[in-house]
C-alpha positions as CSV (number, residue, x, y, z in Angstrom):
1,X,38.4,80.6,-12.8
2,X,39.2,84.3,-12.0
3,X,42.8,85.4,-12.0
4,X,43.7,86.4,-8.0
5,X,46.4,86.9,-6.0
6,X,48.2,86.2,-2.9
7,X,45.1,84.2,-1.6
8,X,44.9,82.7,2.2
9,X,42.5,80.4,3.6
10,X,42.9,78.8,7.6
11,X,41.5,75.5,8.0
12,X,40.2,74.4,11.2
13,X,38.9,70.9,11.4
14,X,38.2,69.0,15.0
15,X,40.0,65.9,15.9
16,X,38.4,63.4,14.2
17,X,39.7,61.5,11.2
18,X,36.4,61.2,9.5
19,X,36.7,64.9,9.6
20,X,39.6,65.9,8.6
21,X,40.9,63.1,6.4
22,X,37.8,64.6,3.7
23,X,39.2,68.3,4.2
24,X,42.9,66.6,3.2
25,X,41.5,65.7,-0.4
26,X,39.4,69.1,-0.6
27,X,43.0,71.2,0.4
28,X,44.7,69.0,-2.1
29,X,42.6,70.0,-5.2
30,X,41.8,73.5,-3.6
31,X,46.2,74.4,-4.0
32,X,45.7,72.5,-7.8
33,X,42.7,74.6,-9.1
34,X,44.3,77.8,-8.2
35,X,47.9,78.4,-8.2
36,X,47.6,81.4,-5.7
37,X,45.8,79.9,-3.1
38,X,47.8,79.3,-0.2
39,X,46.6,76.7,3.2
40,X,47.0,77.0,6.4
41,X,45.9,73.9,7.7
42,X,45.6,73.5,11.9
43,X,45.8,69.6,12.8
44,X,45.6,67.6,15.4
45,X,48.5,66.7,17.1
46,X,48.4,62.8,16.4
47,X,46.9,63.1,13.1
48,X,49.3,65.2,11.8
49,X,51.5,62.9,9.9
50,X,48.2,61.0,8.7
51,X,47.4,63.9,7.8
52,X,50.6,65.0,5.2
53,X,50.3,61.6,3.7
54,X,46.6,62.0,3.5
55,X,46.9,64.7,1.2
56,X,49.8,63.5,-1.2
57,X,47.7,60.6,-1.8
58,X,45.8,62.5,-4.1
59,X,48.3,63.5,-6.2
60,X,48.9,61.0,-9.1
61,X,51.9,59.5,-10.1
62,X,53.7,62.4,-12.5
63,X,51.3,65.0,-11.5
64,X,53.4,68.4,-10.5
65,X,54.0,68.4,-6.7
66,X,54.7,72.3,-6.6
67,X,50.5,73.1,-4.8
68,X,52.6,71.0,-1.7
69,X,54.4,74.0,-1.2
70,X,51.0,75.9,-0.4
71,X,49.7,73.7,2.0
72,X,51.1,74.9,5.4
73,X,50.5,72.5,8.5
74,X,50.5,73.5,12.3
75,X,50.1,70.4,14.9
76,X,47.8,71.1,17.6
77,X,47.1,69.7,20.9
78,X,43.9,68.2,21.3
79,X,44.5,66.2,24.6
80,X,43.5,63.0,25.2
81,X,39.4,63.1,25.2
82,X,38.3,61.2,21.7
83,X,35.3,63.2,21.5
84,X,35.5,66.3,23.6
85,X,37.0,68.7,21.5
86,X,37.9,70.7,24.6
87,X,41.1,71.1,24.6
88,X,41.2,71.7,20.6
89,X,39.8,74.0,20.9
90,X,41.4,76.1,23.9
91,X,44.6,75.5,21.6
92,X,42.7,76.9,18.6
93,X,41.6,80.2,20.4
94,X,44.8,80.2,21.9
95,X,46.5,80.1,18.4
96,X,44.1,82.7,16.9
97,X,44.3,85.0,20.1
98,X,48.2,85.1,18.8
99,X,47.6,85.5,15.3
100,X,45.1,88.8,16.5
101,X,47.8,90.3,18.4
102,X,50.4,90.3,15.4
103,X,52.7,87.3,16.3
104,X,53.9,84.8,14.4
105,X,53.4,81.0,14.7
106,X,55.7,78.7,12.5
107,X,54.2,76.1,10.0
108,X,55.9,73.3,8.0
109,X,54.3,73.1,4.2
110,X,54.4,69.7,2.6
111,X,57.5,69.8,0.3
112,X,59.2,70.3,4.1
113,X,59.8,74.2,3.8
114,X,59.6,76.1,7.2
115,X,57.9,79.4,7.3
116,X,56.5,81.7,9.6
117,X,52.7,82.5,9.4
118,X,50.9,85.9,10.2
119,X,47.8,87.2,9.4
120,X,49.4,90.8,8.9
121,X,51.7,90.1,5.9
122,X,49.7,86.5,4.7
123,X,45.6,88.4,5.2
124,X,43.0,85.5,5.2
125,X,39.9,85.2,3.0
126,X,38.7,82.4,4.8
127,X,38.6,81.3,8.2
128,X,37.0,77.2,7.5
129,X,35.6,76.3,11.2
130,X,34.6,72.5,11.2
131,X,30.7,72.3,12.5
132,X,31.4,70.5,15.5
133,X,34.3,73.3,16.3
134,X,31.2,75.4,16.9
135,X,32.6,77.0,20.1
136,X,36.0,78.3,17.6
137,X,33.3,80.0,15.2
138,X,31.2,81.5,18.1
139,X,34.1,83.4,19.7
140,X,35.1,84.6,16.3
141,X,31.6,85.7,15.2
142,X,31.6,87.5,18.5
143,X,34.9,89.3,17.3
144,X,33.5,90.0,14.2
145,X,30.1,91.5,15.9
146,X,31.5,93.2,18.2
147,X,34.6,95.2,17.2
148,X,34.5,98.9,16.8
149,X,36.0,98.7,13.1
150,X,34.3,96.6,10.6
151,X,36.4,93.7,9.8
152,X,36.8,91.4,7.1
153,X,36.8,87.8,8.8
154,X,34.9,85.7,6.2
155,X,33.7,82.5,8.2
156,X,32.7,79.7,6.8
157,X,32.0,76.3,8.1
158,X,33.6,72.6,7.1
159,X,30.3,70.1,7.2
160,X,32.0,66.5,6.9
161,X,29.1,64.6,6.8
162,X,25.4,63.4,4.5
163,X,23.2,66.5,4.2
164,X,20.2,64.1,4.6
165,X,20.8,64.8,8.5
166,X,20.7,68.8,8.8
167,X,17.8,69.5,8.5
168,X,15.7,66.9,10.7
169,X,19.0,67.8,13.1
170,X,19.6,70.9,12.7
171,X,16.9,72.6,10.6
172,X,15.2,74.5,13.8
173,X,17.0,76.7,15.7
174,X,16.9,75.1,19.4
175,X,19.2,77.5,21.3
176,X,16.1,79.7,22.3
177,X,14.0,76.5,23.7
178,X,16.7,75.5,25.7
179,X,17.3,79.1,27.2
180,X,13.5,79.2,27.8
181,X,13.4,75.6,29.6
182,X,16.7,76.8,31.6
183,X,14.7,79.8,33.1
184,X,11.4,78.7,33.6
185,X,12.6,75.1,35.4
186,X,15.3,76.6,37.0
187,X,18.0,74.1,35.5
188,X,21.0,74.1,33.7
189,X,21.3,75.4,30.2
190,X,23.1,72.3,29.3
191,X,20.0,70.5,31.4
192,X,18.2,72.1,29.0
193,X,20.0,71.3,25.9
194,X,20.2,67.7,26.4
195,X,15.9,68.0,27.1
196,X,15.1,69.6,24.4
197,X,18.2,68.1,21.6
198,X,18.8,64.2,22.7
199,X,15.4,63.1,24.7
200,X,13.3,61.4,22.1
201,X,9.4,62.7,22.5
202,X,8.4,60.2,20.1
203,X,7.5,62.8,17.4
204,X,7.2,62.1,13.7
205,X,10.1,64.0,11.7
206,X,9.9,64.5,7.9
207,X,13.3,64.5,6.1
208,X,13.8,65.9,2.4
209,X,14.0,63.0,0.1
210,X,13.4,60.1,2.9
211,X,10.4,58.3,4.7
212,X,9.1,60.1,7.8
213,X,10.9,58.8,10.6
214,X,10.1,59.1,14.4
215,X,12.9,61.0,16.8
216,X,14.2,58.0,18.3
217,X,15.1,56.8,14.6
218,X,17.6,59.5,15.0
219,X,19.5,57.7,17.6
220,X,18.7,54.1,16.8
221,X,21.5,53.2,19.3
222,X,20.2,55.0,22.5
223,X,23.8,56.0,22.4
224,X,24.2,58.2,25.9
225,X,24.7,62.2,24.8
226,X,26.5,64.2,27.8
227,X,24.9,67.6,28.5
228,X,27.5,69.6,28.1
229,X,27.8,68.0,24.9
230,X,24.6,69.3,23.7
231,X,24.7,72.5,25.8
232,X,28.1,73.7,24.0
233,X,28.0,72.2,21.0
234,X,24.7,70.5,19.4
235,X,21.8,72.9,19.9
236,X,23.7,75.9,18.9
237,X,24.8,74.4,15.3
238,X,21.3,75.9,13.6
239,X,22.7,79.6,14.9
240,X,26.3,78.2,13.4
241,X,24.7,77.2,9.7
242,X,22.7,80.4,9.4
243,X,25.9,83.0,10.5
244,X,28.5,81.8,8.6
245,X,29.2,82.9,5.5
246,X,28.7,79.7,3.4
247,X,28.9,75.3,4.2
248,X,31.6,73.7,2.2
249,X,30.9,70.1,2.4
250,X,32.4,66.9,1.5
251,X,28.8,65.1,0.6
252,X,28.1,64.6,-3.2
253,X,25.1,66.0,-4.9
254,X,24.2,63.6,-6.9
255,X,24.1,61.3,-4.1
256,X,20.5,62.7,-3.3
257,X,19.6,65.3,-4.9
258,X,16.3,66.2,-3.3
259,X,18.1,66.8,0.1
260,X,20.8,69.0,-1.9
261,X,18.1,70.9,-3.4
262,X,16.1,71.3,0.0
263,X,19.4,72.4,1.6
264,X,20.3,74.8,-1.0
265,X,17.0,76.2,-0.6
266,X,17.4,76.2,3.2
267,X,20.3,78.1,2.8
268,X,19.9,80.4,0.2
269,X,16.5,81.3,2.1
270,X,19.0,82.8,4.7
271,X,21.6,84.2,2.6
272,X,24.1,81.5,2.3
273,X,25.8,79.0,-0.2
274,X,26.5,75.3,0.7
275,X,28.6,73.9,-2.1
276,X,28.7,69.8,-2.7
277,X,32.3,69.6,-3.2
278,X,32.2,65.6,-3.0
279,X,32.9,62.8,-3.1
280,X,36.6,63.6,-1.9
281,X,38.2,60.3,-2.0
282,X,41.3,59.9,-2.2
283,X,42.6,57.5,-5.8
284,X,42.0,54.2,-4.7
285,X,45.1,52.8,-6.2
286,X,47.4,55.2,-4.1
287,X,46.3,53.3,-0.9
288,X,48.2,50.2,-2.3
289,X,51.4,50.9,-0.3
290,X,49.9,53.2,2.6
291,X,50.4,51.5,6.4
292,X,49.0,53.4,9.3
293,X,50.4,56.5,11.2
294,X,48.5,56.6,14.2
295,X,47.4,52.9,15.0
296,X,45.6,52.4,18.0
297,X,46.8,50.1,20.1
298,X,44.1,46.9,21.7
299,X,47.2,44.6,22.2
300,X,51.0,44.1,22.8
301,X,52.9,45.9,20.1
302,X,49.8,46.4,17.3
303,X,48.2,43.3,17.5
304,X,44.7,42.5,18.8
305,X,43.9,40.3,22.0
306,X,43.8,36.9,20.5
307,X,44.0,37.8,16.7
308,X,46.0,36.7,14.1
309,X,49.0,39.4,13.8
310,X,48.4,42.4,11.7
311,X,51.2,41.6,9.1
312,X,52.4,45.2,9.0
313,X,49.1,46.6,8.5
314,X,48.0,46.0,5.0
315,X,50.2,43.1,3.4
316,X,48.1,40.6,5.9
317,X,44.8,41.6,5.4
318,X,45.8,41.7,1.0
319,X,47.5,38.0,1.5
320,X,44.0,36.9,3.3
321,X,41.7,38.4,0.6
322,X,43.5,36.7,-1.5
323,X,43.2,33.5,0.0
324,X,39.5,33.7,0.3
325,X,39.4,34.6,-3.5
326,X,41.2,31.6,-4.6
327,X,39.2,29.3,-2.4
328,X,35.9,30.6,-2.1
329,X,35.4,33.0,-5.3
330,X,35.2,36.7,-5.9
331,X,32.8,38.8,-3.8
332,X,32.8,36.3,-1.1
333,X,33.7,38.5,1.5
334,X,32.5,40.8,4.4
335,X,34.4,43.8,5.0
336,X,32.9,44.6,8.6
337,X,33.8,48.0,9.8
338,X,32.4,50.8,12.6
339,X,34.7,53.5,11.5
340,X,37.4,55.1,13.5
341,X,34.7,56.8,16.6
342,X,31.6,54.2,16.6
343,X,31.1,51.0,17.9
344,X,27.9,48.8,18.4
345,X,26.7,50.3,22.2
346,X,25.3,46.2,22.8
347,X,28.2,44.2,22.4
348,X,26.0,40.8,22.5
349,X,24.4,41.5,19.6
350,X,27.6,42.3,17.5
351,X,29.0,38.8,18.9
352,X,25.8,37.0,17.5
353,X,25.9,38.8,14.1
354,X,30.1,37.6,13.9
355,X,28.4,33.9,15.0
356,X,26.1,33.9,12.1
357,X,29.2,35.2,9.7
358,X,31.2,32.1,11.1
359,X,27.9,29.6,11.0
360,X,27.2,30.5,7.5
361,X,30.9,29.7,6.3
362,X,31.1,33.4,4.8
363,X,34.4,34.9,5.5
364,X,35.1,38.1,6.8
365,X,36.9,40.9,7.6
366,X,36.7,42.8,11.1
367,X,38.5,46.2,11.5
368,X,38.3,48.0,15.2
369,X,40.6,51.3,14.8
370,X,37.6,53.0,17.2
371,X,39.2,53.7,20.8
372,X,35.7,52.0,21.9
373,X,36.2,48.5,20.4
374,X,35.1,46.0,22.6
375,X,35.2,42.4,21.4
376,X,34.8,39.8,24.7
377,X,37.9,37.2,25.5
378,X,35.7,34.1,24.6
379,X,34.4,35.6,21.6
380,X,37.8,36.5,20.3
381,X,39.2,33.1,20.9
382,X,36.2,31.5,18.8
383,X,37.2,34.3,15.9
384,X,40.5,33.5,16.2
385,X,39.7,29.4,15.7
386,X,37.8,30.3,12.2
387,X,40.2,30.6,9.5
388,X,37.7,32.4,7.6
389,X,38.5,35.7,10.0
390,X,40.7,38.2,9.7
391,X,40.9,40.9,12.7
392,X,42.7,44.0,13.0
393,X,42.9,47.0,14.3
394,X,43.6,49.0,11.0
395,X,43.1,47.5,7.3
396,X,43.9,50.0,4.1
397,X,40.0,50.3,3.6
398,X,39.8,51.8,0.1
399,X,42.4,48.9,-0.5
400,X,39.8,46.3,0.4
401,X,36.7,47.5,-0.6
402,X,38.4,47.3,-4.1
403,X,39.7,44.2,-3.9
404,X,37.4,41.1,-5.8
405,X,36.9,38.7,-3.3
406,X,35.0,41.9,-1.2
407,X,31.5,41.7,-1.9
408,X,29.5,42.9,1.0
409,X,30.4,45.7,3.7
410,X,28.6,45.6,7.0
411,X,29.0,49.7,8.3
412,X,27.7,51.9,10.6
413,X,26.8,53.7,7.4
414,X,29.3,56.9,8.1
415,X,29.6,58.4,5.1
416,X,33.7,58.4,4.0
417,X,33.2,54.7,4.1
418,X,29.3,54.7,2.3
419,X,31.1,57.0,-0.5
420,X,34.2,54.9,-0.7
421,X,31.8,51.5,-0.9
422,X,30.2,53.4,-3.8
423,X,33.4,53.9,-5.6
424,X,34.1,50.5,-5.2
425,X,31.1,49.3,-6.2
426,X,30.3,47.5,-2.7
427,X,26.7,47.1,-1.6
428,X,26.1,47.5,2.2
429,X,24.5,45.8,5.5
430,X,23.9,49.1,7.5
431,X,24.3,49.0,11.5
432,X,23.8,52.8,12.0
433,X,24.9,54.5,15.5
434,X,24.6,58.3,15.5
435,X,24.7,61.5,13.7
436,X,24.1,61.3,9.6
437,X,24.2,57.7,10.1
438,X,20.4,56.8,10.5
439,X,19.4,58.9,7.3
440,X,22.2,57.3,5.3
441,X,21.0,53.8,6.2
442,X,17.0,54.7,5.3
443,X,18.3,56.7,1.8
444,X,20.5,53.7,1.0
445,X,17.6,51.1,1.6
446,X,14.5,52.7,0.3
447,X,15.8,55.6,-1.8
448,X,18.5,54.5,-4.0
449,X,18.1,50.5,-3.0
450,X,21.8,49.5,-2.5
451,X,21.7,48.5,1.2
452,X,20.0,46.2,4.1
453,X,19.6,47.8,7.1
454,X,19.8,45.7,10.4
455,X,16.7,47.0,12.5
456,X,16.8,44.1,15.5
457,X,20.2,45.3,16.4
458,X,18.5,48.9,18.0
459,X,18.4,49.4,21.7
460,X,16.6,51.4,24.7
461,X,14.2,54.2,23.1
462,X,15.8,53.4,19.5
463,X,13.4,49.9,19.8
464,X,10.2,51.9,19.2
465,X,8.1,50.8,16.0
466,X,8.9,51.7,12.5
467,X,7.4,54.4,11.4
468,X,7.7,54.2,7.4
469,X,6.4,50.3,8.3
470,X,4.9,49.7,11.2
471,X,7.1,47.3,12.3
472,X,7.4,46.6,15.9
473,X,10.9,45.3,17.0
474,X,11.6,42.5,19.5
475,X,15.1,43.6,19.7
476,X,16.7,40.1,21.3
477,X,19.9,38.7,20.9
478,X,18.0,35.3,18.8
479,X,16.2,38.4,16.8
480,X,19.4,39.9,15.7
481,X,20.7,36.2,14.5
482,X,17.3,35.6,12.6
483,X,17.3,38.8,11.1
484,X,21.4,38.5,9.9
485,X,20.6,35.1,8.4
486,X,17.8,36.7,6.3
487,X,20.3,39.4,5.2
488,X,22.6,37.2,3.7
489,X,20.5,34.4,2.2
490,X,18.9,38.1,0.1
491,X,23.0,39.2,0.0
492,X,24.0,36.5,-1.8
493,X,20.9,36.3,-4.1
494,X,19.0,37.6,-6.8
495,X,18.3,40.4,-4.5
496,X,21.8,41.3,-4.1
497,X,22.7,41.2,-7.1
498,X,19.8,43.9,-8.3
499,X,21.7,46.2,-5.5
500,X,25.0,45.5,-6.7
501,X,23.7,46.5,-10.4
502,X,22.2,49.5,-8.6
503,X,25.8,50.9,-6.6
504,X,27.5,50.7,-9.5
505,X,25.2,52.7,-11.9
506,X,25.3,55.4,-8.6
507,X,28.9,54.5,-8.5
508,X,28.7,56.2,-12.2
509,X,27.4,59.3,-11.3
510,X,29.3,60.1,-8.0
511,X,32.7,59.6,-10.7
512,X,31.1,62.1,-12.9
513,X,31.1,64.1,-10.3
514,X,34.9,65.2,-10.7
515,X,35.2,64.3,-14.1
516,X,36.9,66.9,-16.2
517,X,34.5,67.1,-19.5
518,X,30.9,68.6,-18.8
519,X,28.4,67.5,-20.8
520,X,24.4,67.7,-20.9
521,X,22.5,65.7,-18.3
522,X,19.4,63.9,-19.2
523,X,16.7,63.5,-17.0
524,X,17.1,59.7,-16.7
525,X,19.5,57.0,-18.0
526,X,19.3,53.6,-18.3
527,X,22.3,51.5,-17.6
528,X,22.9,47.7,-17.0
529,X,24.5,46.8,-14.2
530,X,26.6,44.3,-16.4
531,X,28.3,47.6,-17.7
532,X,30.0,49.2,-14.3
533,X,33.6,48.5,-13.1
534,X,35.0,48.3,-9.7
535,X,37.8,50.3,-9.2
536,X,40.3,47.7,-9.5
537,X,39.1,46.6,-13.4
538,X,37.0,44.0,-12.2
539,X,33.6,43.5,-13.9
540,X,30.5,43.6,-11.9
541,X,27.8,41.2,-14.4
542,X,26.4,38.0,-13.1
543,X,29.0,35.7,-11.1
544,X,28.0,32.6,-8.2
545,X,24.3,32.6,-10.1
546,X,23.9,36.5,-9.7
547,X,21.4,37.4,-12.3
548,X,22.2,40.3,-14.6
549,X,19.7,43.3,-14.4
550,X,19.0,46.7,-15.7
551,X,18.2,49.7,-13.2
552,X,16.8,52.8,-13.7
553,X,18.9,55.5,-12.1
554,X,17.3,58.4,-10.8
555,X,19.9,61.7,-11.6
556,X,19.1,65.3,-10.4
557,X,17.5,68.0,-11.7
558,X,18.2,70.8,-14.2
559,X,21.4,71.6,-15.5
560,X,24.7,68.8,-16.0
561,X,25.7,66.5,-13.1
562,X,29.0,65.6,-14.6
563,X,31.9,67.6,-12.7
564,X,29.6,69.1,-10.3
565,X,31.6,68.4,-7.3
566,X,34.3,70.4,-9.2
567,X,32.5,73.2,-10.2
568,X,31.0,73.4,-6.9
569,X,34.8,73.6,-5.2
570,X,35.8,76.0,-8.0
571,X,32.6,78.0,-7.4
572,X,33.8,78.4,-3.5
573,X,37.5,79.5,-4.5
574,X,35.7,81.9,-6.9
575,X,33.5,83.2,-4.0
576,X,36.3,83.4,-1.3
577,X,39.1,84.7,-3.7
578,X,36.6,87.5,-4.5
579,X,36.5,88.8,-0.8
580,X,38.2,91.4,1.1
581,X,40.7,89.5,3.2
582,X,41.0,89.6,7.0
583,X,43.7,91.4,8.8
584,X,43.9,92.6,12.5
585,X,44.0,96.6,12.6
586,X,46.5,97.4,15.5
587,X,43.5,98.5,17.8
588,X,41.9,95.4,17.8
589,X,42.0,92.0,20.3
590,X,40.7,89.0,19.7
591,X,38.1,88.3,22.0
């Protein structure tokens, strides 16, 4: 890398876990590749301790802990909204609007060293605005427009998420159709944005590397979208992509490389570098003695209505995995999980899918960490009667996916938990919501065939027909319980084992992805399934009549996939480190 000095980059992620648990690994091997590079890092108020041990999980045992001392963390109030980012981001502006006016604001780095932070004697080369922050990185591309001396605030933006989503989502700019709908019906620009962004017109959308897809497979869910959610933040994230200076995102290039090659086309058509820095996953061993920071509470003292206790966090959910591999064999398990913001929006259908589970004998796992986790009383006093059930509100998820009696995850197909499924070498059952989560479920089915995807579970608009089949949906409660029986009589099949050969030849690649040695790619391997490994040293051939097969494994194009995500991090510390930092001359306000 080139030699530079004295570098500062400001991260600003929203307050969202999924979003800034990713950016803790990328800070972590940002401060180890260069040794001048120093972080400020803006976090959430309640995620802030999370967040600290978030990062020093990727540090392994032995490794030098001197890069802590360049990561500097300010906690910042985000209020109590889960998804408004409101008052994040009044804080933020607030923050900056301090920072422009020559003050100093006091940070704590992670070896526990207080120091106090301004942007006159500590210039930034990077100002890293997450996407859905996109109110932060319009009021500082309006300071950057509009000041009377040319300044040198490099923005760039943090995309947490699958690129197979931005450009169906994102790829047309919308903020001028909803300004024209505004004026010529005489409504709100929010009105508007919610029209012309999260009303389904029944249109057929074509997606690099996927199927075409109608709109309302976007939002299989129906899930309700507030105006002034699309009005301030959703429509205006095409404008965001093509002024900032470059994407850094946690996806992994290798994961689909026709929609990284689309997007990098997409961008560099406009000027711009997105660099795949992923996966960033923290080592899955270092979650071995992690317990939560932030636990949301559904019960008295930690513990879920009507669940068997939590155990301190981790040890119960490790004793019962253990239990279930002794009496019912390895990869006997589902590891159900909606992440830490989704939840299924019809409640009945997620109660029918848990009665199948518990009618089929297969034992499971149910996590609910999302603040809208709703399980009914009587439902949660027949979960708590089947001993094959173990419900919390937080499990150590790397620590289960890796564990050998896991053999199936049933997610809303988010994708730190698709990645982390991958690494473990997990196939899924996909129950998508929102957001990337649609395109990950159709690229995980039909592209790279290591998924089911539950279709009878959609609701309201989201029920149309298929369009890459032609299917018509009956959507009923009975149809989700025919359709989950079908699922795991394939799951625990011939069928499912051909996926599970298939994860964990991708599970291959996405390693290679930070390996250390580069050498030449080929345009296709062959690889037995027999021949992966889960993370935890167990061997993924034929068990509980699994056949052993061979897959073919699709790998991108020109050029060596093996330590791309590196190279591609590297490659943005190079870019950024190369640029004239940002310092406020006296003259100038923020806006």
């Amino acid at each position: 890398m080139t030699a530079q000095q004295s570098k500062h980059i400001l991260l600003l992620p929203v307050h969202m876990w999924g979003h800034v648990r990713p950016l803790c690994i990328a800070a972590a091997r940002m401060v180890k590749m260069q040794p001048t590079v120093t972080l400020t890092f803006c976090v959430a108020s309640k995620m802030y301790a999370r967040a600290q041990t978030e990062v020093v999980r990727d540090f392994a045992p032995g490794e030098s802990r001197e890069p802590l001392s360049r990561i500097r963390m300010i906690p910042i109030d985000e209020g109590t909204h889960t998804l408004d980012p409101a008052v994040l981001r009044d804080s933020l502006l607030a923050l900056w609007d301090k920072l422009c006016r020559g003050q100093s604001v006091s940070c704590t780095s992670l070896d526990s060293t207080e120091h106090s932070f301004d942007i006159h004697s500590a210039p930034l080369s990077a100002v890293i605005v997450d996407f859905i922050l996109v109110e932060v990185f319009v009021a500082l591309q309006k300071q950057r427009e509009s000041s009377s001396v040319p300044l040198s605030l490099n923005l760039y933006c943090w995309l947490p998420v699958a690129t197979n989503c931005i450009l169906p989502l994102y790829g047309e700019d919308r903020l001028p159709l909803a300004e024209a709908l505004a004026e010529r019906d005489g409504i709100s620009f929010n009105d508007a944005a919610h029209a012309i962004f999260a009303v389904p017109k029944g249109q057929v959308v074509h997606c690099p590397g996927l199927p075409p897809m109608y709109d309302y497979e976007l939002a299989p869910q129906a899930r309700p979208m507030l105006p002034g959610a699309c009005g301030r933040v959703f429509v205006r994230l095409s404008r965001m992509f093509q002024q900032a200076d470059g994407v850094l995102t946690m996806d992994a290039a290798e994961y689909h490389p026709e929609v990284t090659s689309a997007l990098r086309e997409w961008f560099g058509e406009r000027g711009r570098k997105i660099y795949y820095a992923g996966p960033l996953v923290a080592n899955a061993e270092s979650m071995q003695n992690q317990v939560p920071v932030d636990q949301p509470a559904h019960g008295s003292q930690g513990t879920p209505d009507g669940a068997r206790p939590e155990e301190d966090g981790q040890r119960g959910v490790l004793r019962f995995l253990d239990e279930q591999l002794k009496a019912h064999g390895a990869r006997s398990v589902i590891y159900v999980s909606f992440g830490s913001m989704f939840w299924p929006l019809d409640t009945a259908k997620l109660v029918a899918a848990l009665e199948v589970l518990m009618e089929q004998t297969v034992p499971f796992v149910l996590t609910r960490p999302s603040p809208f986790a709703s399980i009914p009383e009587a439902a949660m006093e027949r979960l708590a009667q089947y001993d094959g059930a173990f419900v919390a509100n937080w499990v150590p998820q790397q620590a289960v996916l890796n564990h050998p009696a896991t053999g199936w995850c049933l997610t809303h197909g988010g994708h730190n938990t698709v990645l982390e499924c991958i690494l473990a070498g997990v196939p899924m059952i996909v129950w998508p919501v929102t957001a990337d989560q649609p395109t990950n479920a159709v690229h995980l089915t039909e592209d790279v065939e290591v998924a089911y995807e539950l279709l009878e579970v959609r609701n309201g608009t989201g029920l149309g027909p298929i369009c890459r089949t032609g299917r018509a949906l009956v959507g009923t409660v009975d149809a989700v319980r025919d359709e989950v029986r079908g699922v795991l009589a394939r799951a625990f099949g011939r069928d499912g084992g051909a996926k599970r050969a298939r994860v964990c030849a991708l599970r291959e690649r996405l390693v290679d992805a930070w390996a250390v040695e580069e050498e030449e790619g080929e345009g296709e391997e062959e690889r037995g399934g027999e021949e992966g490994v889960r993370g935890n040293g167990v061997g993924l051939g034929a068990e509980n009549g699994e056949e052993r097969v061979r897959v073919r494994v699709r790998v991108g194009g020109g050029g060596s996939s093996r330590g791309v995500g590196r190279r591609e991090l590297e490659a943005f510390l190079d870019d950024v480190c190369a640029l004239a930092p940002f310092t406020v001359p006296v003259a100038v306000r923020a806006s």
